[in-house]
C-alpha positions as CSV (number, residue, x, y, z in Angstrom):
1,X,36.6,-36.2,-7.3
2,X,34.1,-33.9,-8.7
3,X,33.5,-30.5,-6.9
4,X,30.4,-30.5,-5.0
5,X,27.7,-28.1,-5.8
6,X,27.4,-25.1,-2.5
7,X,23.4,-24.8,-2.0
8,X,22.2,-21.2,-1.1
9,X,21.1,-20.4,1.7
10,X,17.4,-20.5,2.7
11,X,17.5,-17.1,4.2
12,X,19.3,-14.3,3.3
13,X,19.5,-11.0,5.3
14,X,19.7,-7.6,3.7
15,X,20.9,-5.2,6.9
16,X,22.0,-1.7,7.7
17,X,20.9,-0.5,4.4
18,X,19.5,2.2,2.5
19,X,15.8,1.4,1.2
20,X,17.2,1.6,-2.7
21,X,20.3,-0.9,-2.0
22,X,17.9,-3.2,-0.1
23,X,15.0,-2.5,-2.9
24,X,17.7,-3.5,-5.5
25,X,19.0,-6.7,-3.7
26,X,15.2,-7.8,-3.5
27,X,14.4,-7.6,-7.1
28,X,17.7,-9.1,-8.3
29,X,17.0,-12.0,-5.7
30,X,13.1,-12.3,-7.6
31,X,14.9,-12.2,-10.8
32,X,17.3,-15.1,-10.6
33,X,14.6,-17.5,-8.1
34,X,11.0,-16.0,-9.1
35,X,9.2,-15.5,-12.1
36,X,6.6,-12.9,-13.2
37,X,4.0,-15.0,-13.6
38,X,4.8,-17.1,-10.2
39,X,5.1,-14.2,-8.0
40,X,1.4,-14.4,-7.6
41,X,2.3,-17.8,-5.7
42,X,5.7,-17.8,-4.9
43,X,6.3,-14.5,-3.1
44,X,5.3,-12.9,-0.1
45,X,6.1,-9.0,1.5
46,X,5.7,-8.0,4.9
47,X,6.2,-5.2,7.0
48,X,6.6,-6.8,10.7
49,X,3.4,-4.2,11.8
50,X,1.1,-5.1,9.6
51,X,1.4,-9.3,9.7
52,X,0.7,-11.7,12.7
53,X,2.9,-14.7,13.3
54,X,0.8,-17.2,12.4
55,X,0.4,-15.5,8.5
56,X,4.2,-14.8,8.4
57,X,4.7,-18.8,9.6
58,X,2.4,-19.9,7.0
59,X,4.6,-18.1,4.0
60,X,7.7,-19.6,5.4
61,X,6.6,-23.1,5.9
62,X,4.6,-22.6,1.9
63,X,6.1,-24.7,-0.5
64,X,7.0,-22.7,-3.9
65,X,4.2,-23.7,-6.7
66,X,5.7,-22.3,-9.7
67,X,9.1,-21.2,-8.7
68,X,11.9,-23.5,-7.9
69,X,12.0,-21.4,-4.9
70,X,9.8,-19.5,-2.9
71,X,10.8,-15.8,-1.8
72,X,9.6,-14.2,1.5
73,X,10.4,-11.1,2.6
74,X,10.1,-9.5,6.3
75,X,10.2,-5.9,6.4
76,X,11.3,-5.3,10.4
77,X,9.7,-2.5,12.1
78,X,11.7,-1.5,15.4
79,X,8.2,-0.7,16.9
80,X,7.0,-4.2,17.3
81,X,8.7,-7.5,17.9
82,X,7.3,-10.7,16.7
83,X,7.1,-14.6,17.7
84,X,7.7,-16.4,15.0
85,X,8.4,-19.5,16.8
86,X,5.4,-21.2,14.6
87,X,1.8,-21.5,15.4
C-alpha cells in the first residue's frame, strides 16, 4: 500500500517568540508557499489593532491567485481582542 501523503496544516502558529525567530519562520513559510511576484495577491499582514474582522475574514476566506497557497498572517496585540467569527 503506498504511503499516504500528510497535508499541512491550514494554520500554523508561531508563539512565545522573539520577533527575529518569528520574523524568520514567516519568511521561510513565504519562501516555500509564496512567490515574489504573488505576494501582491497571495499574502496578507496584520497587526490585530490596526484590522477589523470583517477585513481579516475576507483574507482568510481569499482564495490564493497565484500561489498554490495563500499566506495570512495575524500579528496579536494583547490590547484588543477580536471576533473573527465571520461577517
Amino acid at each position: 500500500m503506498p504511503a499516504r501523503k500528510t497535508a499541512k496544516p491550514p494554520m500554523i502558529i508561531v508563539s512565545r517568540a522573539g520577533r527575529v525567530l518569528v520574523r524568520e519562520k514567516l519568511d521561510e513559510l513565504l519562501r516555500e508557499h509564496v512567490t515574489d511576484d504573488a505576494r501582491a495577491f497571495d499574502y496578507s499582514e496584520f497587526r490585530s489593532t490596526d484590522v477589523d474582522a470583517p477585513t481579516f475574514w475576507n483574507a482568510l476566506i481569499t482564495l490564493p491567485l497565484l500561489a498554490k497557497r495563500r499566506v495570512v498572517v495575524l500579528h496579536l496585540q494583547a490590547s484588543r481582542k477580536m471576533n473573527c467569527s465571520g461577517p
